[in-house]
N, CA, C and O atoms as a GROMACS GRO file, in nm:
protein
  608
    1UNK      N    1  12.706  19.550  10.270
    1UNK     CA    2  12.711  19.450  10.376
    1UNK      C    3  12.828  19.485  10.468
    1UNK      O    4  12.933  19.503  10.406
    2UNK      N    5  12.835  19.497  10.592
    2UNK     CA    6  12.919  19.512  10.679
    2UNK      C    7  13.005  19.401  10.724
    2UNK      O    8  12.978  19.283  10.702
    3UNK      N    9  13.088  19.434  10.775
    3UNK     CA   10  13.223  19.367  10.784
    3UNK      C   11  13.148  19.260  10.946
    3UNK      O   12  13.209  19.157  10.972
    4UNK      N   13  13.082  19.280  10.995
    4UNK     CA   14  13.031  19.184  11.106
    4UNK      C   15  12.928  19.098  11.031
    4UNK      O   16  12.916  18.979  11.058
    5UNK      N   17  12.859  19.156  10.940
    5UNK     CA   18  12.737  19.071  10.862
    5UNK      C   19  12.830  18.995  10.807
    5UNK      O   20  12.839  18.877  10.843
    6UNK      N   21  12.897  19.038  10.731
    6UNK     CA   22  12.970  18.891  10.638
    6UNK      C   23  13.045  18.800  10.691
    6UNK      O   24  13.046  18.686  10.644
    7UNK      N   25  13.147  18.849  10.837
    7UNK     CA   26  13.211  18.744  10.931
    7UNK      C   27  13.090  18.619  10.952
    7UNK      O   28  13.083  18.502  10.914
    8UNK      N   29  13.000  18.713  11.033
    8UNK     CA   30  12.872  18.643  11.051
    8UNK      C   31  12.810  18.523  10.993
    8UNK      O   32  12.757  18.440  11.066
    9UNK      N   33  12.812  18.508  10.852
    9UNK     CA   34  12.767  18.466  10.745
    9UNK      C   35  12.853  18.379  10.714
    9UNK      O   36  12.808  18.264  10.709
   10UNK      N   37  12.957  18.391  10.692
   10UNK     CA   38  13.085  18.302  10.680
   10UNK      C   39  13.074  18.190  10.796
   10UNK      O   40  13.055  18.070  10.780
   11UNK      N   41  13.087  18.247  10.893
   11UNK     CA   42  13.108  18.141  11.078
   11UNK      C   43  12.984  18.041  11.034
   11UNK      O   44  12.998  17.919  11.023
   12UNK      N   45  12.840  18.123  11.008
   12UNK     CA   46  12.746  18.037  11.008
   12UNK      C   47  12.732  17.892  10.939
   12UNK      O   48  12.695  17.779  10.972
   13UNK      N   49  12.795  17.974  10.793
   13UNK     CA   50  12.824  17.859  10.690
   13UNK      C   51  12.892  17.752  10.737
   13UNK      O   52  12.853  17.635  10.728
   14UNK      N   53  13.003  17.793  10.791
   14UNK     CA   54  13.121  17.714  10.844
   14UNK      C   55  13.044  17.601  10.959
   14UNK      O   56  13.079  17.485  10.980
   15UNK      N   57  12.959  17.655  11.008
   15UNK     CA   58  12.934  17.594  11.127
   15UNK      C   59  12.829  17.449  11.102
   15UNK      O   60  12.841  17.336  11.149
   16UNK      N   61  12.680  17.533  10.970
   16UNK     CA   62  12.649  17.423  10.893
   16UNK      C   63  12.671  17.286  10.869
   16UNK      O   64  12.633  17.174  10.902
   17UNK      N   65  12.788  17.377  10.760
   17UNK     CA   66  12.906  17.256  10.694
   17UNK      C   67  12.926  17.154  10.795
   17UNK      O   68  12.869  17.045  10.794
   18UNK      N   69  13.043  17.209  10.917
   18UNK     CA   70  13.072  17.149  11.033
   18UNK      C   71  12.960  17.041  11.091
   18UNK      O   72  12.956  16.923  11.056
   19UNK      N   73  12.902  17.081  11.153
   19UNK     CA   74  12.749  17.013  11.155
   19UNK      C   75  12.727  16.855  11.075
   19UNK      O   76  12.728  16.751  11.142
   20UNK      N   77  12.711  16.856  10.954
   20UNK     CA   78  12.673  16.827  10.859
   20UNK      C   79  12.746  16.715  10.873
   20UNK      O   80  12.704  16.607  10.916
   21UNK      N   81  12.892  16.748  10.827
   21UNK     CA   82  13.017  16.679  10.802
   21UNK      C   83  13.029  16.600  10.950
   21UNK      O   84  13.066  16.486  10.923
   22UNK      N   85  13.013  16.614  11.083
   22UNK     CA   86  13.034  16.526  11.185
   22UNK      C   87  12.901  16.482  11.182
   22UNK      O   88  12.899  16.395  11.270
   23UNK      N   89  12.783  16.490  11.130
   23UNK     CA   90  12.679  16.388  11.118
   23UNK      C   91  12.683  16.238  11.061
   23UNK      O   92  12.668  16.123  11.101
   24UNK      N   93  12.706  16.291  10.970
   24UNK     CA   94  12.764  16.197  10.848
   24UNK      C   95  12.891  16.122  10.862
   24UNK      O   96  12.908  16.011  10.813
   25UNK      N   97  12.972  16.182  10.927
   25UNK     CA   98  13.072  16.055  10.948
   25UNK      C   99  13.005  15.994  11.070
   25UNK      O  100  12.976  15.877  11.047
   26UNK      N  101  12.966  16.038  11.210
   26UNK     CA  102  12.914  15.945  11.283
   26UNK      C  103  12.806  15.819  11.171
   26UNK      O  104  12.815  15.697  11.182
   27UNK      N  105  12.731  15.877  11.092
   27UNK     CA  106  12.675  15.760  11.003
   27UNK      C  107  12.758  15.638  11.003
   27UNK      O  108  12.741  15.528  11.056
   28UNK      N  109  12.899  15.711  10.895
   28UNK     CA  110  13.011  15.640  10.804
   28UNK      C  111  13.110  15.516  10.984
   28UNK      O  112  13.167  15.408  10.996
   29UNK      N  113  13.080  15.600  11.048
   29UNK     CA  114  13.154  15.518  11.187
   29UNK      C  115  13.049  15.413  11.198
   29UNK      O  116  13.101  15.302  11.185
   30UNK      N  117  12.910  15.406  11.218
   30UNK     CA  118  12.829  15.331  11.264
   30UNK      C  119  12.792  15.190  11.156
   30UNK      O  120  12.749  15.076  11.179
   31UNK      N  121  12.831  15.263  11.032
   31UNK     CA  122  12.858  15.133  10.937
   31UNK      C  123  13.012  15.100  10.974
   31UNK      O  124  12.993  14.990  10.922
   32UNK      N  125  13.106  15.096  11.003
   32UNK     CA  126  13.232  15.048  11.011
   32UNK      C  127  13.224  14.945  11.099
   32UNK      O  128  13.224  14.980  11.217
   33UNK      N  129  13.216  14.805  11.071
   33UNK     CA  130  13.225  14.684  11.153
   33UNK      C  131  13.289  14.651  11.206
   33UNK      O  132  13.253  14.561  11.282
   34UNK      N  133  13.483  14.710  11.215
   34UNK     CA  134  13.552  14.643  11.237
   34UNK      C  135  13.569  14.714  11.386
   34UNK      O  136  13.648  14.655  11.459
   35UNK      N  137  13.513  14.814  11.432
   35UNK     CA  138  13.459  14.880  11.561
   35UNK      C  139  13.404  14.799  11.649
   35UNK      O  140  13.404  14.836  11.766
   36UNK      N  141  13.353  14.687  11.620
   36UNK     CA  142  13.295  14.559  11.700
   36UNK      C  143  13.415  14.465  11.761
   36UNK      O  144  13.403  14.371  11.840
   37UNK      N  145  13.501  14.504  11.718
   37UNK     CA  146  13.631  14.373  11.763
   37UNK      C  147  13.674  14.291  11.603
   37UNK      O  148  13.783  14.235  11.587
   38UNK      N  149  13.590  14.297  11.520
   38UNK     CA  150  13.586  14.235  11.388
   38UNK      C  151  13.777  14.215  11.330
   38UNK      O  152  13.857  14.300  11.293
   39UNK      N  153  13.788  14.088  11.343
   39UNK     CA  154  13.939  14.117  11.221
   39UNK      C  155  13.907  14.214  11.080
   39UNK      O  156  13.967  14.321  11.069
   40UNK      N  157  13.853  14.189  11.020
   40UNK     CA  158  13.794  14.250  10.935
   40UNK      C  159  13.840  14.404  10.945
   40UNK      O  160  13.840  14.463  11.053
   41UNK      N  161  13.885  14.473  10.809
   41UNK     CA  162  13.855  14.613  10.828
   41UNK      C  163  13.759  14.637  10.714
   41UNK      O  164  13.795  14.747  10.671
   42UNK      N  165  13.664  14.599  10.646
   42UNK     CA  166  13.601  14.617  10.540
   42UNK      C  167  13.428  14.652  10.622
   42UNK      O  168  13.354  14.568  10.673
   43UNK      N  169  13.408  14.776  10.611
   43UNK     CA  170  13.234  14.761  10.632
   43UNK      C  171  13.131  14.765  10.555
   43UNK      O  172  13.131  14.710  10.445
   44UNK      N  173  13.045  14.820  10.597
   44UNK     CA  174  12.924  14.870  10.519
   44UNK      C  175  12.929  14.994  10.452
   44UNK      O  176  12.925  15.097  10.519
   45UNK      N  177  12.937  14.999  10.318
   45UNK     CA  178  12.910  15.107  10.246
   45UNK      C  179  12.803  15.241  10.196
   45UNK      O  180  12.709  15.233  10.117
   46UNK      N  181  12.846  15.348  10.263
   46UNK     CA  182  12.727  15.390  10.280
   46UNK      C  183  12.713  15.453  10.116
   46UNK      O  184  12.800  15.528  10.074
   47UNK      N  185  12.649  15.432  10.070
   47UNK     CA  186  12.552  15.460   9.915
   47UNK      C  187  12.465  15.660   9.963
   47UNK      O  188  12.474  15.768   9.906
   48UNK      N  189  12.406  15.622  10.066
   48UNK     CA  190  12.327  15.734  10.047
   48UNK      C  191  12.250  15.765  10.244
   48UNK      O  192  12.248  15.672  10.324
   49UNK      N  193  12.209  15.877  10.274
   49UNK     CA  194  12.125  15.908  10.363
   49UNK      C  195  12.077  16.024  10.370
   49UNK      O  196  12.136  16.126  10.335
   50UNK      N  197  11.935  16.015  10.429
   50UNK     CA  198  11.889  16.110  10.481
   50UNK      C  199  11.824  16.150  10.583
   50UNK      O  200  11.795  16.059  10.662
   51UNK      N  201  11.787  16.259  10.614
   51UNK     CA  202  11.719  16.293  10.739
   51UNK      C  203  11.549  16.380  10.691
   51UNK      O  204  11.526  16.454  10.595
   52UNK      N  205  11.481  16.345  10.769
   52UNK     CA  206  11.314  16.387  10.747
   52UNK      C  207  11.305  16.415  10.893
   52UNK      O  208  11.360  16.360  10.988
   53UNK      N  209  11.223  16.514  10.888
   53UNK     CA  210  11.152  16.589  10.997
   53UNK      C  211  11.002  16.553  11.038
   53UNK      O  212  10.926  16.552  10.941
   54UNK      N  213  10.973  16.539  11.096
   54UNK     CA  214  10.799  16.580  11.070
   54UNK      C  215  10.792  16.610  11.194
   54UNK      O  216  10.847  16.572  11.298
   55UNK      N  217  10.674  16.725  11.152
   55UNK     CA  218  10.608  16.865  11.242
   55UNK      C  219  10.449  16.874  11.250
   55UNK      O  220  10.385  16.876  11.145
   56UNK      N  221  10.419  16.876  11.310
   56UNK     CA  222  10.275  16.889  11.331
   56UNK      C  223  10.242  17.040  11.462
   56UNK      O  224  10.282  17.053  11.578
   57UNK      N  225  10.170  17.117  11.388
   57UNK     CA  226  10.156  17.254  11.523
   57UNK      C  227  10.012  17.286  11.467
   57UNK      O  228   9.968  17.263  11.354
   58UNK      N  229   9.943  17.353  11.594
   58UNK     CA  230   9.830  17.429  11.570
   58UNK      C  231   9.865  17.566  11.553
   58UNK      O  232   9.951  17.622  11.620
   59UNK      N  233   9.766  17.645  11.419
   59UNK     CA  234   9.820  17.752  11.416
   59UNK      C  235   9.762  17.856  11.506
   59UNK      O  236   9.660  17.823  11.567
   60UNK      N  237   9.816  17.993  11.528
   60UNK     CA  238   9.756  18.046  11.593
   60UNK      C  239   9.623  18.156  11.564
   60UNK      O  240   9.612  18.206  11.452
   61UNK      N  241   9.542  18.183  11.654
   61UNK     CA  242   9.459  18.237  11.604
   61UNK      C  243   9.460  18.391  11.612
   61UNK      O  244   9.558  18.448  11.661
   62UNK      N  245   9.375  18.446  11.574
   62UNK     CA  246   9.405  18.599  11.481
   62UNK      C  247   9.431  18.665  11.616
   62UNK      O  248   9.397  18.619  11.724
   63UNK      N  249   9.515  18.814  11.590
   63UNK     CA  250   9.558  18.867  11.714
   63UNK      C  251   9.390  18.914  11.725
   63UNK      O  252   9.300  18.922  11.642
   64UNK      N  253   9.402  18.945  11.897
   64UNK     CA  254   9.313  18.965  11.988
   64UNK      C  255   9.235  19.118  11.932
   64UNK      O  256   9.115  19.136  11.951
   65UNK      N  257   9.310  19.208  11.870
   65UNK     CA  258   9.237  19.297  11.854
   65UNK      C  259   9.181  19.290  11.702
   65UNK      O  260   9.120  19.387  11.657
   66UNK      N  261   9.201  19.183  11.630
   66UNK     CA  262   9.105  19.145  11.523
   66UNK      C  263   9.003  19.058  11.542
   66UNK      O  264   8.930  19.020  11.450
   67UNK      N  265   8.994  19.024  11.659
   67UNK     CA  266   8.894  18.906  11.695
   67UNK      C  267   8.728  18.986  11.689
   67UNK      O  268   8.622  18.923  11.700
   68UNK      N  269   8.737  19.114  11.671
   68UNK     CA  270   8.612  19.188  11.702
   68UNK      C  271   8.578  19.192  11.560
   68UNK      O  272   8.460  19.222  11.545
   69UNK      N  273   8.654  19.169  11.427
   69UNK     CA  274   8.608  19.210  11.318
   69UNK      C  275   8.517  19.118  11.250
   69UNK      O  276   8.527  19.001  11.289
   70UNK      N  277   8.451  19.137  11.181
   70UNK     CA  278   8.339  19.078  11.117
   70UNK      C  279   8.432  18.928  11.082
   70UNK      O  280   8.555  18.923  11.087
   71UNK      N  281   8.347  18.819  11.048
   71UNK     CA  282   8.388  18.688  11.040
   71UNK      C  283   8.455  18.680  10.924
   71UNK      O  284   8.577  18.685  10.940
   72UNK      N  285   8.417  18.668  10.811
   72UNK     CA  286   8.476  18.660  10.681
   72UNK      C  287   8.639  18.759  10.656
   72UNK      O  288   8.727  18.726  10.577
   73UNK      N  289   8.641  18.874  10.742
   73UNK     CA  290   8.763  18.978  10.730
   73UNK      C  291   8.847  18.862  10.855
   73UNK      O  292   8.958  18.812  10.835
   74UNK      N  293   8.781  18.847  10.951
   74UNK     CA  294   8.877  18.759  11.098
   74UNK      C  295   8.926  18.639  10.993
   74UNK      O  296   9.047  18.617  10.988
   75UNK      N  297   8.859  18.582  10.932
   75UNK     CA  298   8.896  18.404  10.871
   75UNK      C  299   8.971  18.479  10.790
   75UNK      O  300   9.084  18.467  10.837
   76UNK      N  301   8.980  18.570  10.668
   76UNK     CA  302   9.111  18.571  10.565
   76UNK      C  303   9.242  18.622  10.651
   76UNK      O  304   9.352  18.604  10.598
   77UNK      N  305   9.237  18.690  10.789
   77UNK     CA  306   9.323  18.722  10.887
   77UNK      C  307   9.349  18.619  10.876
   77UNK      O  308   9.404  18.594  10.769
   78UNK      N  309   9.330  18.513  10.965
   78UNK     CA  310   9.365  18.432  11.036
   78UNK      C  311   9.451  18.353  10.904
   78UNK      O  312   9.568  18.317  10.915
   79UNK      N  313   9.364  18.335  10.774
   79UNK     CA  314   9.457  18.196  10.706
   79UNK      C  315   9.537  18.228  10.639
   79UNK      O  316   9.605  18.140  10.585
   80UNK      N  317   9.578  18.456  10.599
   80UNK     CA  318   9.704  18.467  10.557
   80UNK      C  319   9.821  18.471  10.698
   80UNK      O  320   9.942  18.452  10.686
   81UNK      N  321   9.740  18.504  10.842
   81UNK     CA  322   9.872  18.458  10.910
   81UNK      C  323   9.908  18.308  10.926
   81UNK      O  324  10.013  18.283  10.986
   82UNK      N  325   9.864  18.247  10.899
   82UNK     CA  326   9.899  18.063  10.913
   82UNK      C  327   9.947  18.065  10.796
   82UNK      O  328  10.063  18.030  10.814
   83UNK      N  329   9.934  18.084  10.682
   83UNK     CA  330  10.030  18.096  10.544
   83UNK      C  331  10.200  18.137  10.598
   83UNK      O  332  10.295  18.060  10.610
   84UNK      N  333  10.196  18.274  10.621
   84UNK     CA  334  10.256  18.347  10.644
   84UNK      C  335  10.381  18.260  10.769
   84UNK      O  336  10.501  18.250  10.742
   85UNK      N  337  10.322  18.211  10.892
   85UNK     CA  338  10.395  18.115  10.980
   85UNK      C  339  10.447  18.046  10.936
   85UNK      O  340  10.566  18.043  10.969
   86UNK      N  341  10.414  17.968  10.859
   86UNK     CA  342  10.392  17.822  10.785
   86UNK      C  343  10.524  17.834  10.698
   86UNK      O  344  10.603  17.739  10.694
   87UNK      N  345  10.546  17.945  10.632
   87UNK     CA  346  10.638  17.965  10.555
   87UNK      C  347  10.773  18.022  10.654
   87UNK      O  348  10.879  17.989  10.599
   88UNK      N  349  10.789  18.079  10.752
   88UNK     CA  350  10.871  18.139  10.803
   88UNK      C  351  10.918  18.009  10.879
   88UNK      O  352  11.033  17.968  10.867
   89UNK      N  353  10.805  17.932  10.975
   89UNK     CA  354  10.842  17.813  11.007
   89UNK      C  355  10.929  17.706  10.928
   89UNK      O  356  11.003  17.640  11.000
   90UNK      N  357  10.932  17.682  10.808
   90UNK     CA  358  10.972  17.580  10.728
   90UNK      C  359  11.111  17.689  10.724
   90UNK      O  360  11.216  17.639  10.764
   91UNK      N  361  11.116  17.846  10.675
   91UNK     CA  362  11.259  17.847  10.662
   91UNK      C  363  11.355  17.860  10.762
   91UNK      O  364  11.475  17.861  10.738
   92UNK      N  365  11.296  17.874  10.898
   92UNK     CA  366  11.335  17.841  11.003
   92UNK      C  367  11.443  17.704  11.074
   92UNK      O  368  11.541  17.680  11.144
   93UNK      N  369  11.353  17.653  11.004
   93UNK     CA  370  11.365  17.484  11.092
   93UNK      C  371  11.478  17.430  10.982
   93UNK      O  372  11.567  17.348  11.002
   94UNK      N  373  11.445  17.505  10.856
   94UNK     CA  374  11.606  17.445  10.738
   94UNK      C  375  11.705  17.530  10.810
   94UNK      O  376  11.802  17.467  10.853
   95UNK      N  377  11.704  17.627  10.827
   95UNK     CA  378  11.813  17.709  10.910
   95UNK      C  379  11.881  17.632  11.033
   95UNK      O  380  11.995  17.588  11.021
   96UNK      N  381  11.811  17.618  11.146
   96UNK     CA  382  11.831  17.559  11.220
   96UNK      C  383  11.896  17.411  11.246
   96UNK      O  384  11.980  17.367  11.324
   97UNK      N  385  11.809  17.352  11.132
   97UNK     CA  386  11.924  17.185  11.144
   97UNK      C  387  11.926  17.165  11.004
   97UNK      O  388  11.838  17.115  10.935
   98UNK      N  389  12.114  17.240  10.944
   98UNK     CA  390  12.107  17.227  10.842
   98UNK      C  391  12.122  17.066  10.778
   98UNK      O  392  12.122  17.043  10.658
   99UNK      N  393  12.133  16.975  10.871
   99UNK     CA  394  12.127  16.819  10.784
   99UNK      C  395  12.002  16.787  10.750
   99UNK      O  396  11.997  16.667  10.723
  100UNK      N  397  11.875  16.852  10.736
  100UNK     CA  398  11.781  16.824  10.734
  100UNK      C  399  11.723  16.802  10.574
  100UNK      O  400  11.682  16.902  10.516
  101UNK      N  401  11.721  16.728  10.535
  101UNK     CA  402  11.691  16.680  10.376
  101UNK      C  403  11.501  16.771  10.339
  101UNK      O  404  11.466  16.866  10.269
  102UNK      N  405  11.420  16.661  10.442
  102UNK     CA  406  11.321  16.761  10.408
  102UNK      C  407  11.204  16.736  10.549
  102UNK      O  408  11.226  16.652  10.636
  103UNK      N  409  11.115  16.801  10.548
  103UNK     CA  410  11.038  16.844  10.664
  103UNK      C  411  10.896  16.802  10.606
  103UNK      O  412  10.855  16.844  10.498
  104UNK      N  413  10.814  16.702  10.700
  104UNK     CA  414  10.706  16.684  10.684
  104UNK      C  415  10.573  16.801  10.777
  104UNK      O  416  10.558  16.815  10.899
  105UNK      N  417  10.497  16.865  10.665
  105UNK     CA  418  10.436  16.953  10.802
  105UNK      C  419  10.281  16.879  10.784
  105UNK      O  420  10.228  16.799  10.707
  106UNK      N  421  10.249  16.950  10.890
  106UNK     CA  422  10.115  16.926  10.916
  106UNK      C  423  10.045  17.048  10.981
  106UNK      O  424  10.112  17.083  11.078
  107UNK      N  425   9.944  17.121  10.965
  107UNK     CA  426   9.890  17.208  11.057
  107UNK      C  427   9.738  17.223  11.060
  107UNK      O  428   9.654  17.221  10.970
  108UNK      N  429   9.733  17.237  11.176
  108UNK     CA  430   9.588  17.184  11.207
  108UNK      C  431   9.521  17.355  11.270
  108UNK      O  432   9.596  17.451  11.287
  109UNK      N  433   9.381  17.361  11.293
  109UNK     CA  434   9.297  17.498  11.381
  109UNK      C  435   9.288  17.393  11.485
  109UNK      O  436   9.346  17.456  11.574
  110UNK      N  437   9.264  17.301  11.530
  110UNK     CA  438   9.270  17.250  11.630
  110UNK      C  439   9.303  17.095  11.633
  110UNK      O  440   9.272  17.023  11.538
  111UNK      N  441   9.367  17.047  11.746
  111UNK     CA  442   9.385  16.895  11.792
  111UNK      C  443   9.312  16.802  11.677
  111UNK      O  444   9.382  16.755  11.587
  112UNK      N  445   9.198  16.782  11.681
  112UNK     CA  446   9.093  16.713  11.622
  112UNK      C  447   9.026  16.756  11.501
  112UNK      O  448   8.924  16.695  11.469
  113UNK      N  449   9.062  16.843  11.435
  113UNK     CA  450   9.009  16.866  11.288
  113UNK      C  451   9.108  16.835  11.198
  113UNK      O  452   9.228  16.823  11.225
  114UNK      N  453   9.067  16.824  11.116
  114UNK     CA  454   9.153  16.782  10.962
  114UNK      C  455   9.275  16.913  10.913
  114UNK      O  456   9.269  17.034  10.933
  115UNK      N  457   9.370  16.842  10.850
  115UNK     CA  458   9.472  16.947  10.830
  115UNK      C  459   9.449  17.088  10.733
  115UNK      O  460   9.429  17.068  10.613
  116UNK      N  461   9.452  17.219  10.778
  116UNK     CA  462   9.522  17.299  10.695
  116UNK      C  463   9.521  17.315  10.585
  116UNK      O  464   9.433  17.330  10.500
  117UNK      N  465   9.719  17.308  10.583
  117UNK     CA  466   9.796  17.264  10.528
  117UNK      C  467   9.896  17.119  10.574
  117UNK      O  468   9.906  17.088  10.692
  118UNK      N  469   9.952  17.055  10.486
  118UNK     CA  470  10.029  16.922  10.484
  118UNK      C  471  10.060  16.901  10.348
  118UNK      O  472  10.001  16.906  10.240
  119UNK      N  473  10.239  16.858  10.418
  119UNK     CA  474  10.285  16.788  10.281
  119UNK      C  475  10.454  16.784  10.308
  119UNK      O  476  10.489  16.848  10.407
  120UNK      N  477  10.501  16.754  10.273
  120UNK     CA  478  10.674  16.775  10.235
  120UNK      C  479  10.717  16.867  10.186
  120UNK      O  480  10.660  16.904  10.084
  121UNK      N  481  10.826  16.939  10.230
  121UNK     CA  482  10.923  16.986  10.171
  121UNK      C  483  11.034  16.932  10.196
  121UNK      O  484  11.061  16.872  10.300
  122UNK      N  485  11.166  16.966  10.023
  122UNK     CA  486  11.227  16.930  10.035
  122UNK      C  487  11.356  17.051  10.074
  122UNK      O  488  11.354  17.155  10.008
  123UNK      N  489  11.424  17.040  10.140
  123UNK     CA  490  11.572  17.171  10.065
  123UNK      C  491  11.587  17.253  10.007
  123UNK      O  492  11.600  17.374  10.028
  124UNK      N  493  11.583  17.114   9.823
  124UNK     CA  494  11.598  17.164   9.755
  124UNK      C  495  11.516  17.266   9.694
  124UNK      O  496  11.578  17.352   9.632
  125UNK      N  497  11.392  17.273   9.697
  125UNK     CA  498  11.309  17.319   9.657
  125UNK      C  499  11.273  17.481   9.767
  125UNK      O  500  11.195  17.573   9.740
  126UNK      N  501  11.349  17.468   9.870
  126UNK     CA  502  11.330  17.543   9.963
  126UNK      C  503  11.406  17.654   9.855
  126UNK      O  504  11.362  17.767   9.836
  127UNK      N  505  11.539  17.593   9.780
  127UNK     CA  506  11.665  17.740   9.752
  127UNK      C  507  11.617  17.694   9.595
  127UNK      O  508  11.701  17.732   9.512
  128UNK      N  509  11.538  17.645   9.554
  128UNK     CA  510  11.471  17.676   9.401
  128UNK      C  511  11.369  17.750   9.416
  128UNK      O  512  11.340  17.810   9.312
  129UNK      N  513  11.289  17.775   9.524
  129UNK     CA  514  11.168  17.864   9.510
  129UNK      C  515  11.149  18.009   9.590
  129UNK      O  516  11.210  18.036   9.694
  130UNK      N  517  11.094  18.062   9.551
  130UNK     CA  518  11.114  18.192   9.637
  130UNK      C  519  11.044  18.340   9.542
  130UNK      O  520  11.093  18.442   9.493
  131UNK      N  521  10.879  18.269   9.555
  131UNK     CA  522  10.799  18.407   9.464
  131UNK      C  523  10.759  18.488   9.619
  131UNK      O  524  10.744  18.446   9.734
  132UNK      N  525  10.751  18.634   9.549
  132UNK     CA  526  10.686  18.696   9.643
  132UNK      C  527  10.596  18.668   9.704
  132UNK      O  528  10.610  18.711   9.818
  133UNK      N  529  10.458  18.588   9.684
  133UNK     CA  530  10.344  18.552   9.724
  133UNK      C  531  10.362  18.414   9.769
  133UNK      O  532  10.384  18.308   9.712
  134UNK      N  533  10.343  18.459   9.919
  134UNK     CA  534  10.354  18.305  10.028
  134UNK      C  535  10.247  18.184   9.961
  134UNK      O  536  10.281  18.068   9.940
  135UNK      N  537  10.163  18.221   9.945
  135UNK     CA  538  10.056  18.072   9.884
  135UNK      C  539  10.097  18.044   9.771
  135UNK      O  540  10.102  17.922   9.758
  136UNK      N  541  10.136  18.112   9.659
  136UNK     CA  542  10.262  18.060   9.540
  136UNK      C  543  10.376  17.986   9.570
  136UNK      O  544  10.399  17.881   9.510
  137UNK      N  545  10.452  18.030   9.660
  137UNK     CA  546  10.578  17.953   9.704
  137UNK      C  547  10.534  17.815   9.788
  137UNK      O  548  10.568  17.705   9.745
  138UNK      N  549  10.460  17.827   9.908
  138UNK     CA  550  10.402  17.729   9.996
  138UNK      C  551  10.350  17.589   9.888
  138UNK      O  552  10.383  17.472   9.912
  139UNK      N  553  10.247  17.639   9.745
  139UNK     CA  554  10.250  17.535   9.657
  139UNK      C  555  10.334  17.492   9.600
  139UNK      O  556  10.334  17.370   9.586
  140UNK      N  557  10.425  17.557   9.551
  140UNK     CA  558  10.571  17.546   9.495
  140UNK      C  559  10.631  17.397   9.564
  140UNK      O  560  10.665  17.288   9.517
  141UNK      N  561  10.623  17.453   9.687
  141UNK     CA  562  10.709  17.372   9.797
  141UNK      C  563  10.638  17.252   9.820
  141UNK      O  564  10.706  17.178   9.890
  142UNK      N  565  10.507  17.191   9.784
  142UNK     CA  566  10.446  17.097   9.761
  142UNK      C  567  10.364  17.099   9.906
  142UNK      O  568  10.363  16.996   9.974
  143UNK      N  569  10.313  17.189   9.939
  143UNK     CA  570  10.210  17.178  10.030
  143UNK      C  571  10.094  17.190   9.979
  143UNK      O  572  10.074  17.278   9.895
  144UNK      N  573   9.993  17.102  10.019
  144UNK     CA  574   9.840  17.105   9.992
  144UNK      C  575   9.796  17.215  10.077
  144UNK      O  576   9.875  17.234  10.169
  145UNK      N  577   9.700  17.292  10.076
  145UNK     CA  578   9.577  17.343  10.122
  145UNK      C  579   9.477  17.400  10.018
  145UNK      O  580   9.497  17.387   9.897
  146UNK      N  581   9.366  17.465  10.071
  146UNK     CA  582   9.258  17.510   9.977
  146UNK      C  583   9.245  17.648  10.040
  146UNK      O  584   9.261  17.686  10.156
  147UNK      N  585   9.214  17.709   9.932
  147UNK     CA  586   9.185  17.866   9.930
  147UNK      C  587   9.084  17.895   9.865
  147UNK      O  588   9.093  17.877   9.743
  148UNK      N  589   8.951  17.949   9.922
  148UNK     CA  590   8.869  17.983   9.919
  148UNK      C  591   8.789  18.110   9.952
  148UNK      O  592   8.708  18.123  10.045
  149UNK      N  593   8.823  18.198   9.864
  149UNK     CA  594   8.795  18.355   9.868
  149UNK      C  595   8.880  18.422   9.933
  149UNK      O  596   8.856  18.529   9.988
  150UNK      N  597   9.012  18.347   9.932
  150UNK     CA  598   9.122  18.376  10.085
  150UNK      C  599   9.098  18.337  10.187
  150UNK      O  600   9.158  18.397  10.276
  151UNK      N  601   9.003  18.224  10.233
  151UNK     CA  602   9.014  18.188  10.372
  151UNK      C  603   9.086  17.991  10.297
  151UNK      O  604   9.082  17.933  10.189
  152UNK      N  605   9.146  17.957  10.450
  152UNK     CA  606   9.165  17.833  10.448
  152UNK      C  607   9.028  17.715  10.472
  152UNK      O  608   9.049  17.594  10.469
   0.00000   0.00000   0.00000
């Protein structure tokens, strides 16, 4: 690992943390009553919080130069790349806002048909799981879908 990768890695952490830590006290401020004018300095105790996401996207459909291949080869295209998104998406979006407890997804082939995949993830389960095989981990992570000869 290089001496910029690990600075890198460090700042990021730091920045997380940072993140995190001024979330949460804005919480711990917004319970504090005595911020109102209150004689009082005693507030509301915060016990616990969290944050949930929910996501809903259409996935995309197979690149353009697989669109010519026979149907059954185009559909297992298409539902290991929506696997494949699906999973990069979720570790994405924990990356991105690390206060994020857990992420509701949803994914649809279009507007008006029934989901995919859907379900929760949590975090934790994001840094407990991690098999090579995306539809192993994706169940892991408590997402529903159906697989059927490899198509969705």
């Amino acid at each position: 690992m290089s001496i910029k990768s690990l600075v890198f890695r460090i700042v990021s952490q730091t920045s997380r943390w940072y993140s995190s830590e001024v979330f949460y006290r804005k919480i711990q401020r917004a319970l504090a009553l005595h911020w109102r004018g209150e004689a009082r300095r005693d507030g509301l105790v915060l016990t616990a919080a969290r944050t949930r996401l929910q996501v809903e996207w259409i996935a995309r459909e197979v690149h353009p130069w697989d669109r010519d291949l026979p149907l059954p080869i185009a559909q297992r295209r298409f539902s290991e790349q929506c696997l494949d998104d699906t999973r990069a998406a979720i570790e994405r979006l924990f990356n991105q806002f690390p206060i994020l407890d857990s992420i509701e997804i949803c994914v649809k082939r279009n507007r008006s048909d029934p989901p995919l995949l859907s379900g929760t993830v949590s975090r934790r389960d994001l840094d407990l799981v991690n098999f090579s095989s995306t539809t192993m981990t994706l169940h892991a992570f408590g997402l529903k879908f159906r697989l059927e000869d490899r198509e969705l």
